[in-house]
N, C-alpha and C positions, 0 to 999 in steps of 0.2 A: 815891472812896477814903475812908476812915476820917479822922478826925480825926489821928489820931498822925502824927505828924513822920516824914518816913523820912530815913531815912541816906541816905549818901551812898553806899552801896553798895547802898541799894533803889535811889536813885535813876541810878544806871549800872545793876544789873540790868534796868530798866523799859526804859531808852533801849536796851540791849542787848536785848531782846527785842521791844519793837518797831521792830526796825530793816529797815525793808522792804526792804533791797536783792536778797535773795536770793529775796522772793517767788514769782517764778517756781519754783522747789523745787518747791512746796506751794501755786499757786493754783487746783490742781483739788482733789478729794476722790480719784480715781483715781491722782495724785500722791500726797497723800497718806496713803493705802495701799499707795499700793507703795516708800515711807520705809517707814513700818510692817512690811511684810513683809521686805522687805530688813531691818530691824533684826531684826527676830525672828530670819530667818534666820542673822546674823550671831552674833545671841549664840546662841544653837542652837550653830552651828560653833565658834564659840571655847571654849564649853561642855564639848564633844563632844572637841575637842582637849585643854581641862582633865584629862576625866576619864580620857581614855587615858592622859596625863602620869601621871595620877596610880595606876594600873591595870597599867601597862604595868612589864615587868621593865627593869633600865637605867637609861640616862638619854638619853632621849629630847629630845634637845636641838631636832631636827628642829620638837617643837612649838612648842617657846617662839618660835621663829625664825616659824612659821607665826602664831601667835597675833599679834606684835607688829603682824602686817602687817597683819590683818585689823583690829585695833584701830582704825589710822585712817577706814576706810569705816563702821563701828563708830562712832563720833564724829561722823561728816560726818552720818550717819542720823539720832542724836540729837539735832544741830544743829538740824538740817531738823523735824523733830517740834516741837521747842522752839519754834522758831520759827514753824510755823505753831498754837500754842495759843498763843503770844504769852508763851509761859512760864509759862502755868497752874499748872505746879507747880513750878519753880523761883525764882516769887518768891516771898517773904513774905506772910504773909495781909495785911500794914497795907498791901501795896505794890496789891490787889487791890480795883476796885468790886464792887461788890453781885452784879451779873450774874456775873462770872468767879469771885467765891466762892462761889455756888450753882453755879456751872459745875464747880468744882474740887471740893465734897461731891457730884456727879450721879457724875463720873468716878472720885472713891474710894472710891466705893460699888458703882458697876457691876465694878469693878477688882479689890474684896473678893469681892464675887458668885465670880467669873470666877476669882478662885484659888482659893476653896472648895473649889469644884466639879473644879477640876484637884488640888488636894491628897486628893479623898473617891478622884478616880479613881485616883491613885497610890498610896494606901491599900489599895482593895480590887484592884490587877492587883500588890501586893506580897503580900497575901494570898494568891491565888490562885497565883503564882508559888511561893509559899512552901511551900502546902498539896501542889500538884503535886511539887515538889521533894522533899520531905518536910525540908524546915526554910525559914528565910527565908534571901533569898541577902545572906550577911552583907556580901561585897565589895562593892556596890554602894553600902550604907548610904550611906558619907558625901557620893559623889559625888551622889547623890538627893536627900541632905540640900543641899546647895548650890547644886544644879537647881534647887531649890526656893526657897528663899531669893531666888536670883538671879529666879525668873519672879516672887515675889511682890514686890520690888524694880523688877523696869523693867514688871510690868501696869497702874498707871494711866497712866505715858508710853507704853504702846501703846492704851490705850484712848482717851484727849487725842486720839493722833495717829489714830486713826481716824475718832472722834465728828465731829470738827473740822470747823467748818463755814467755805464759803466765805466769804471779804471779801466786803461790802456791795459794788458798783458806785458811783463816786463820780457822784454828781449834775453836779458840776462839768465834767468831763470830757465834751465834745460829741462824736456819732459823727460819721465822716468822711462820711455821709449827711445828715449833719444839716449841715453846713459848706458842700456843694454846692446848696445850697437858696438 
């Protein structure tokens, strides 16, 4: 860690994020991909629900009602991710050593990459839509606009939770083969 003093709110974020009780979540990489996918999916749906609210003639009360619910597995998902980066980006950079702040510039960088390349593609299949259509399809704009937002918003916490490598094996810890000897 850095020289600077952290707070008292780095220093509960820190204990909060490494707090291994929940380990099992996210002691595989297969675990924690499939956080990952379930998050993605989740905001996908919530998303997708958004844009209908927002599209749809009425008032579509049905969504909010849907939305609220999907919110908490939505949370439980990003817990889980959190916690197995250890909170890579939810702390403070003073609160971070040296290896998790190169860990945390590797991930907003791959993360920048990886919406680029999804904002070039929404770009040119808006084009393309556009040109077919014979104008751009103006309805969609804002909802696109906030898809957007939202994916460049939670892609380094899907990138964290993918990357994310296993806990070391404690040393300390004897196998039950080792014990019958």
């Amino acid at each position: 860690m850095t020289t600077t003093r952290l707070t008292r709110y780095d220093r509960s974020m820190l204990r909060l994020m490494n707090d291994r009780r929940a380990a099992a979540w996210y002691a595989t990489a297969a675990r924690r991909r499939l956080a990952v996918a379930a998050h993605v999916t989740l905001t996908l749906a919530i998303g997708g629900l958004m844009t209908h609210m927002f599209l749809a003639e009425g008032e579509p009360l049905w969504t909010v009602a849907v939305m609220a619910v999907l919110l908490l597995p939505w949370m439980v998902a990003t817990g889980v991710i959190n916690g197995a980066t250890r909170g890579l980006l939810e702390l403070r950079e003073r609160a971070l050593d040296e290896r998790q702040s190169a860990d945390r510039s590797r991930v907003l960088a791959r993360a920048h990459r990886v919406t680029t390349l999804l904002l070039a593609a929404t770009a040119v299949s808006l084009l393309i839509t556009g040109g077919a259509a014979g104008d751009a399809p103006k309805a969609y704009a804002a909802p696109l606009l906030i898809a957007v937002l939202v994916v460049h918003w939670e892609m380094p916490l899907w990138v964290a939770g993918w990357l994310a490598q296993d806990e070391p094996a404690d040393d300390d810890v004897l196998e039950p083969s080792a014990l019958s000897r």
